[in-house]
C-alpha positions as CSV (number, residue, x, y, z in Angstrom):
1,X,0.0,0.0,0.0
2,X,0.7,4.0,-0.6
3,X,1.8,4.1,3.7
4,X,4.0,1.5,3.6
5,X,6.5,3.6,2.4
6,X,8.5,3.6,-0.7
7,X,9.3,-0.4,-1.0
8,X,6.0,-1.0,-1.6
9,X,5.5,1.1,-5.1
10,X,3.3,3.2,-6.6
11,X,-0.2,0.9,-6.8
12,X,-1.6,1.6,-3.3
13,X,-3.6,-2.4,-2.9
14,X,-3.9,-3.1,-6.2
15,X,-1.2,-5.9,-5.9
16,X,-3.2,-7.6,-3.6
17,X,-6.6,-6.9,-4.6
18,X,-6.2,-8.4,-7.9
19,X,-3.9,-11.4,-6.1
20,X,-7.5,-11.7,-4.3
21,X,-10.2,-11.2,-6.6
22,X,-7.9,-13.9,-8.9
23,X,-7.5,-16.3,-5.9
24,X,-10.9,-16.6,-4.6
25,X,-12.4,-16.6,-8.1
26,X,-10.3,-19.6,-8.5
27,X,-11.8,-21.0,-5.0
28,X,-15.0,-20.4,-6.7
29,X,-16.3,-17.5,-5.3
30,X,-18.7,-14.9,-7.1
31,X,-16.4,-11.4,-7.3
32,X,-16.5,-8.5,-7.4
33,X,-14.1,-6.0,-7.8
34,X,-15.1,-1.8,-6.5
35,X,-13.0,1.0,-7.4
36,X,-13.0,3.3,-4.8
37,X,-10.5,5.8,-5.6
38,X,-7.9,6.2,-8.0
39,X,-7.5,2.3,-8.7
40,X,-7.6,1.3,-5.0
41,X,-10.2,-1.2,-5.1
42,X,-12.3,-3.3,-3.1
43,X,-12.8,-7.1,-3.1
44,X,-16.3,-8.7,-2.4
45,X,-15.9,-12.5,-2.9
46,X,-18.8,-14.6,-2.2
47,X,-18.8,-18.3,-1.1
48,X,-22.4,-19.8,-1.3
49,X,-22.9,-21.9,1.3
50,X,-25.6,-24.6,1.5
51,X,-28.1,-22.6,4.2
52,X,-29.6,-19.5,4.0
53,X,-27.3,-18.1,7.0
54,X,-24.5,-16.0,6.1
55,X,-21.8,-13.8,7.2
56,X,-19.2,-11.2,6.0
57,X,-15.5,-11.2,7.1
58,X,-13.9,-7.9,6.5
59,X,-9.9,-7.8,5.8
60,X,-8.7,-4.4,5.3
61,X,-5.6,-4.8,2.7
62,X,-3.1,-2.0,3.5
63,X,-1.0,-1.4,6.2
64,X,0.9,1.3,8.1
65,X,4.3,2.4,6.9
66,X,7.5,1.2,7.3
67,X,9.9,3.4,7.4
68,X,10.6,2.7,11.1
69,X,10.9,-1.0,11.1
70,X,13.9,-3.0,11.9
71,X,15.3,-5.3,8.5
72,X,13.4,-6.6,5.9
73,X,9.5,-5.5,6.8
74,X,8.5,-7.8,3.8
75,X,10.7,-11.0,4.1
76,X,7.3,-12.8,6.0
77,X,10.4,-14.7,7.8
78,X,9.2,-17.4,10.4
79,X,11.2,-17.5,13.5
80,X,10.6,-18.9,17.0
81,X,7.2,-20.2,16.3
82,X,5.8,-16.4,14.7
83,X,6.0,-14.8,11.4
84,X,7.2,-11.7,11.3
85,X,6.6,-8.6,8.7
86,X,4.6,-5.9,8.1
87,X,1.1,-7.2,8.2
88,X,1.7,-9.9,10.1
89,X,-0.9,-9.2,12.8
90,X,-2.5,-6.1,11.5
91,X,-4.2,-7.8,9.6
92,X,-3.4,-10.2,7.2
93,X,-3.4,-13.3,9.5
94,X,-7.2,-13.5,9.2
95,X,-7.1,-13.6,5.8
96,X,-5.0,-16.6,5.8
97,X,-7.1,-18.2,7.8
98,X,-10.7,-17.9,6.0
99,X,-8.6,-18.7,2.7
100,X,-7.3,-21.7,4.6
101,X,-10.0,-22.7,5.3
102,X,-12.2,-22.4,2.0
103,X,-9.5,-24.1,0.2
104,X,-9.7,-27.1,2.6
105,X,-13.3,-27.4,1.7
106,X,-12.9,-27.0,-2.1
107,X,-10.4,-29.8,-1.9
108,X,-12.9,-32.2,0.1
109,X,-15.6,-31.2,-2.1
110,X,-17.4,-29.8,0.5
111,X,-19.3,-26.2,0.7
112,X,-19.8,-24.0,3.9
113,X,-23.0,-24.2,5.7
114,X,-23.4,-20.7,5.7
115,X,-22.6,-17.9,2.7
116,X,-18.9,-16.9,3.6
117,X,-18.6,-12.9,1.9
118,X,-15.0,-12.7,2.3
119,X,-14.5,-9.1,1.8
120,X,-11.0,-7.1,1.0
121,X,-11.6,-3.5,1.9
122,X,-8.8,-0.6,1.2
123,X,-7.6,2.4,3.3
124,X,-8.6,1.7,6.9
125,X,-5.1,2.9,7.9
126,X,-5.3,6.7,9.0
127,X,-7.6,6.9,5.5
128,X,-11.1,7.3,6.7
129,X,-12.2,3.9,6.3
130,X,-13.1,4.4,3.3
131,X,-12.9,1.0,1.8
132,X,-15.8,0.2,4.5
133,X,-17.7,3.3,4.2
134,X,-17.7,1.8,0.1
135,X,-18.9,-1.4,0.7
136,X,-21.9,-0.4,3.3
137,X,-22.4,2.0,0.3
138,X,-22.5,-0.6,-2.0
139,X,-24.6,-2.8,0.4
140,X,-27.7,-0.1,0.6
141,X,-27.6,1.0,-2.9
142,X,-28.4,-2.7,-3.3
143,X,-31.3,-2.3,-0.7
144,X,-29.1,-5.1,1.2
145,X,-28.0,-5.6,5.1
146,X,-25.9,-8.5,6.4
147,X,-26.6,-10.6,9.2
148,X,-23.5,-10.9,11.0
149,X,-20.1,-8.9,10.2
150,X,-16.7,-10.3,11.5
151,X,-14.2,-7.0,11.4
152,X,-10.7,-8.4,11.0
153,X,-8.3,-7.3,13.7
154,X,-5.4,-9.1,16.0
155,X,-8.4,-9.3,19.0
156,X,-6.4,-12.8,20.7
157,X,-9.2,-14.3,19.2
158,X,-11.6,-12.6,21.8
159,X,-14.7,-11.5,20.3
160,X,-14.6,-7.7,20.8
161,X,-18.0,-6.1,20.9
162,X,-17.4,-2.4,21.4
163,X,-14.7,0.3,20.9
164,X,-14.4,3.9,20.3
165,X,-15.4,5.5,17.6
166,X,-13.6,9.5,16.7
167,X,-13.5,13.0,14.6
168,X,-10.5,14.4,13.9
169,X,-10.1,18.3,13.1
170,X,-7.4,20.1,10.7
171,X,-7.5,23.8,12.7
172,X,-6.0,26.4,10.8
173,X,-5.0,29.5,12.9
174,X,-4.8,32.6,10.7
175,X,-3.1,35.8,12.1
176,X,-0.8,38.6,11.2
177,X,2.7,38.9,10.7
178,X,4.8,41.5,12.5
179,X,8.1,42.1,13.1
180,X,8.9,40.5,16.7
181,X,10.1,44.0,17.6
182,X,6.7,45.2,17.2
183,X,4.5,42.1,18.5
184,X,1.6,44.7,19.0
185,X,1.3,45.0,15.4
186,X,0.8,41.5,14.2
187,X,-1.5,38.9,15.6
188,X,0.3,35.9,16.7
189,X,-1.1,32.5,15.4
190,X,1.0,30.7,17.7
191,X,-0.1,32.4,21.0
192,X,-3.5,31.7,19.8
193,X,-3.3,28.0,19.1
194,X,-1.5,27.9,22.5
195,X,-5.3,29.3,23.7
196,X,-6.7,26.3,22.0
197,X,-4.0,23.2,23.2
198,X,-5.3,24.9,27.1
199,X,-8.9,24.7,26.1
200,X,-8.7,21.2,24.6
201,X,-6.4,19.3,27.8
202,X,-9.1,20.8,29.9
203,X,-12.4,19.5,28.1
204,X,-10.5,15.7,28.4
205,X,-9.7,16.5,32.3
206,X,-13.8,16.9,31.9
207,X,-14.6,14.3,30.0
208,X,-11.9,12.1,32.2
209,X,-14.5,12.8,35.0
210,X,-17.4,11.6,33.6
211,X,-19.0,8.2,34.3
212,X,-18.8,5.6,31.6
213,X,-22.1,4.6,30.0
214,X,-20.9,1.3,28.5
215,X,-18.0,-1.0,29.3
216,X,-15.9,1.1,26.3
217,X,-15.2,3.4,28.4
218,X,-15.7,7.4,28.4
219,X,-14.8,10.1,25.1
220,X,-11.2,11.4,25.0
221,X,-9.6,14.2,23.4
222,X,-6.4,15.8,22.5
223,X,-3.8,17.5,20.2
224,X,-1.4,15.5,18.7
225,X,0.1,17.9,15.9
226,X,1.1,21.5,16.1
227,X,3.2,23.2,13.5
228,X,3.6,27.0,12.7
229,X,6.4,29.9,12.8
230,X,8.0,31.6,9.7
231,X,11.5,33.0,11.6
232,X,12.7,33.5,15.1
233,X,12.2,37.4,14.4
234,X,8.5,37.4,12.8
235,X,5.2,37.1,14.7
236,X,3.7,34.1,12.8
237,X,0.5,34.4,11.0
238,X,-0.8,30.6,10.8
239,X,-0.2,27.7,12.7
240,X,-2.0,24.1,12.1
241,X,-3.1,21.7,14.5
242,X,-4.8,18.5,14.9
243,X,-7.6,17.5,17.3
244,X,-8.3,14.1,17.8
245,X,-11.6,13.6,19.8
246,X,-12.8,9.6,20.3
247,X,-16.4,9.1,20.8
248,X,-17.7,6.5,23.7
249,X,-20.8,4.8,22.0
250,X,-23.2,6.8,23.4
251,X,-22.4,10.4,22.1
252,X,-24.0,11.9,18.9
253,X,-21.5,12.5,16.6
254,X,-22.5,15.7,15.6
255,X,-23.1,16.9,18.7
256,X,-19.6,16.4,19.7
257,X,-18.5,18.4,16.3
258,X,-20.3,21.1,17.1
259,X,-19.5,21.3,21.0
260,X,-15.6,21.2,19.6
261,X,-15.8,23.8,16.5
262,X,-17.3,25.8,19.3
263,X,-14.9,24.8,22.1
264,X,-11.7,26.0,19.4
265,X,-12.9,29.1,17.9
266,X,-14.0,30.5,21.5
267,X,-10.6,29.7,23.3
268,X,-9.2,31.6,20.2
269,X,-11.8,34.5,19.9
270,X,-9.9,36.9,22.6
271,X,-7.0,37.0,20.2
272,X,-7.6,39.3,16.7
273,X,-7.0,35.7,14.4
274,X,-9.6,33.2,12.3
275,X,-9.7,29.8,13.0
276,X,-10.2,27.7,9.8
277,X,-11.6,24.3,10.5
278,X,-11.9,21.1,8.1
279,X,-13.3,17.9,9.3
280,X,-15.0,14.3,8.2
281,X,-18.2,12.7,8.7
282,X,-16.2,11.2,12.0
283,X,-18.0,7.8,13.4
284,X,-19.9,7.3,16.6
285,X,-18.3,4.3,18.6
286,X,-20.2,0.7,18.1
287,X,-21.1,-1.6,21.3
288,X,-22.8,-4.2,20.1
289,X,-24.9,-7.0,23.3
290,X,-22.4,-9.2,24.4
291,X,-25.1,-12.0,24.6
292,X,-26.1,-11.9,20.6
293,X,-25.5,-15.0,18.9
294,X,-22.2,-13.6,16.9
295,X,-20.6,-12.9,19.8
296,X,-21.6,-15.8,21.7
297,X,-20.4,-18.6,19.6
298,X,-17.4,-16.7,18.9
299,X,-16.5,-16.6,22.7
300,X,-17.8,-20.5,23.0
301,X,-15.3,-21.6,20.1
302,X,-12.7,-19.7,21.5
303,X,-13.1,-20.2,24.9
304,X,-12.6,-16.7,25.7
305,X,-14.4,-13.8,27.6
306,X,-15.9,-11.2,24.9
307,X,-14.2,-7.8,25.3
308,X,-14.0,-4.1,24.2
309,X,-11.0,-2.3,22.6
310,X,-10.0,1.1,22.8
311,X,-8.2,1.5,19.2
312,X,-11.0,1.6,16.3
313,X,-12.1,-0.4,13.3
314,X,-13.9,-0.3,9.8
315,X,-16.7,-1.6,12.3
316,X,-17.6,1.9,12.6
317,X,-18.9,2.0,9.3
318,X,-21.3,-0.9,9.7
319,X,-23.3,0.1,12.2
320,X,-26.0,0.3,9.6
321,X,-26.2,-2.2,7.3
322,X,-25.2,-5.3,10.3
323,X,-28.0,-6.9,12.9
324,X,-25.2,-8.3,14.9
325,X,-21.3,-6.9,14.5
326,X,-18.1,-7.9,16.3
327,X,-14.1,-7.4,16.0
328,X,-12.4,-10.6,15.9
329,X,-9.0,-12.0,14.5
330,X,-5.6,-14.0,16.0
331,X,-2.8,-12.0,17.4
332,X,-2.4,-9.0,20.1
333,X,-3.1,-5.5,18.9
334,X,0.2,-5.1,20.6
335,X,2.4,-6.1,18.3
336,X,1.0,-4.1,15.5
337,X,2.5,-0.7,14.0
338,X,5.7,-1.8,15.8
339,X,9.3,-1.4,14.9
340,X,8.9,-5.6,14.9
341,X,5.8,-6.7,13.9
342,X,4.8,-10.5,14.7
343,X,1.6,-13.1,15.0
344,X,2.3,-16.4,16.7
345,X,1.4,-19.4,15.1
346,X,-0.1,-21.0,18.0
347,X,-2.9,-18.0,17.2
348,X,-3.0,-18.6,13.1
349,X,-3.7,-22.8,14.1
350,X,-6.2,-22.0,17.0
351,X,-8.3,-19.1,14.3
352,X,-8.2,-22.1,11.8
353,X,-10.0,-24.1,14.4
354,X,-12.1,-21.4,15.1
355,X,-13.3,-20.5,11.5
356,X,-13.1,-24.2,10.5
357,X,-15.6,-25.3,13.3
358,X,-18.1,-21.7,12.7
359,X,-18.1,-22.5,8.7
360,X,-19.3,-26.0,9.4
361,X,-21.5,-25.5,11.9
């Protein structure tokens, strides 16, 4: 993919979404391939099963970058019982699996007992999620909704059943330059933003005192990028920053946009400056009842306790079109984005067993 730096190429998950859409059709799957921008596309493969239950798997098919990692982030080199490389864990390991374990059946002859809609999705890596946001598109311009939908992340194989969801904000400070001789005559963008990085670590000291309404836990806020000045001598007139608010399950999205466009361009007002602000849609967080059949079976054949996360996942964009959703996949969340990335293969074998005994069922 594009973030996985310059080893990668030029073709975003084209590599791999055509190495998918090939594969499964071979498997004998019904594809279908979805631009969704500039040639990164989409990968809905469907497995007809022999009941008239069935469930999507969601694989998102980039990565983060790796310009930070230690030797060869592509050599998929097994070691120690793990294989290690970018992807490893976040989160191609479940795509091994399912593949695993449709190509078993095709070579018994057999079929699943349920539809299996294996589904390649691109840019869930800091791109929006916009491969999901497509395919729920795609979904209810086909007047369609889906049963059950597994999301595809290193969970230990616990079926996780809530997480955050977030809006993030681009703030743009505009003021007047000055010669720092003179401060009076500019406006400084920098003292301004300064107003704003105050303003923001108090509303999470707020939010931080709330009670949590679910077992995700409470909304969280901050600024984690600030850049401006033109020369130690000149009063700057811009500075950027980025404010990253995550949403607990039960907030309304765009009341929490609001309350924060607000919340900036007040801190800011005492100051003579403009505060330019450019945002997304943003995603409310998704819990989704612990005791619904998804999640349920998932914990029995896994013998683990459902959970909650606090990072997010293209589940956010299927709160819509899915009666039951969950987060689910071999491997710790911890090892991914790392320096060394790793999945055990003790976790591939017991997902296998997992997705081998669920397909059957």
């Amino acid at each position: 993919p594009l973030q996985a730096g310059p080893k990668s190429g030029d073709d975003g998950e084209r590599l791999l979404s055509d190495w998918l859409a090939n594969h499964t059709e071979a498997l004998g799957a019904d594809v279908v391939v979805d631009e969704v921008e500039d040639g990164r596309c989409n990968v809905y493969a469907r497995f007809e099963g022999t009941s008239d239950r069935a469930v999507t798997v969601d694989v998102h098919l980039d990565t983060v970058g790796v310009e930070h990692m230690e030797g060869d982030p592509f050599d998929g080199r097994i070691e120690d019982g793990r294989v290690y490389g970018r992807g490893s864990v976040d989160t191609k390991p479940t795509l091994a699996v399912v593949l695993q374990v449709l190509e078993e059946m095709r070579a018994l002859g057999e079929r699943p007992s349920r539809t299996i809609n294996l589904v390649g999705t691109v840019s869930e890596e800091g791109g929006g999620l916009l491969g999901a946001a497509r395919y729920r598109d795609w979904l209810l311009e086909r007047g369609q909704t889906v049963e059950q939908i597994v999301v595809a992340e290193p969970t230990m194989c616990a079926p996780v059943h809530g997480h955050k969801g977030g809006i993030g904000l681009d703030v743009t400070v505009h003021g007047h330059a000055a010669h720092s001789s003179k401060p009076h005559l500019g406006a400084n963008a920098l003292s301004a933003a300064a107003r704003v990085v105050v303003a923001i670590d108090q509303e999470q000291e707020r939010l931080a005192a709330l009670e949590a309404a679910t077992p995700v836990g409470k909304g969280t806020v901050s600024v984690t990028e600030l850049a401006g000045g033109l020369a130690r001598n000149i009063i700057p007139d811009a500075c950027t920053l980025y404010v990253g608010r995550r949403t607990a399950p039960e907030e309304n999205i765009d009341e929490v946009r609001a309350a924060l466009c607000k919340l900036i361009e007040d801190s800011a007002a005492p100051l003579s400056t403009t505060i330019e602000l450019l945002y997304g849609d943003g995603s409310p967080g998704f819990f989704q009842d612990p005791s619904c059949d998804l999640v349920t079976v998932l914990a029995q054949l896994a013998d683990t306790a459902p959970a909650t996360a606090e990072y997010g996942s293209n589940a956010l964009k299927y709160t819509e079109v899915a009666e039951q959703l969950v987060v689910f996949g071999p491997g710790s969340i911890d090892q991914a984005h790392q320096a060394v990335e790793w999945v055990d293969i003790d976790q591939l074998n017991r997902a296998v067993d997992i997705y081998r005994t669920w397909f059957t069922q």
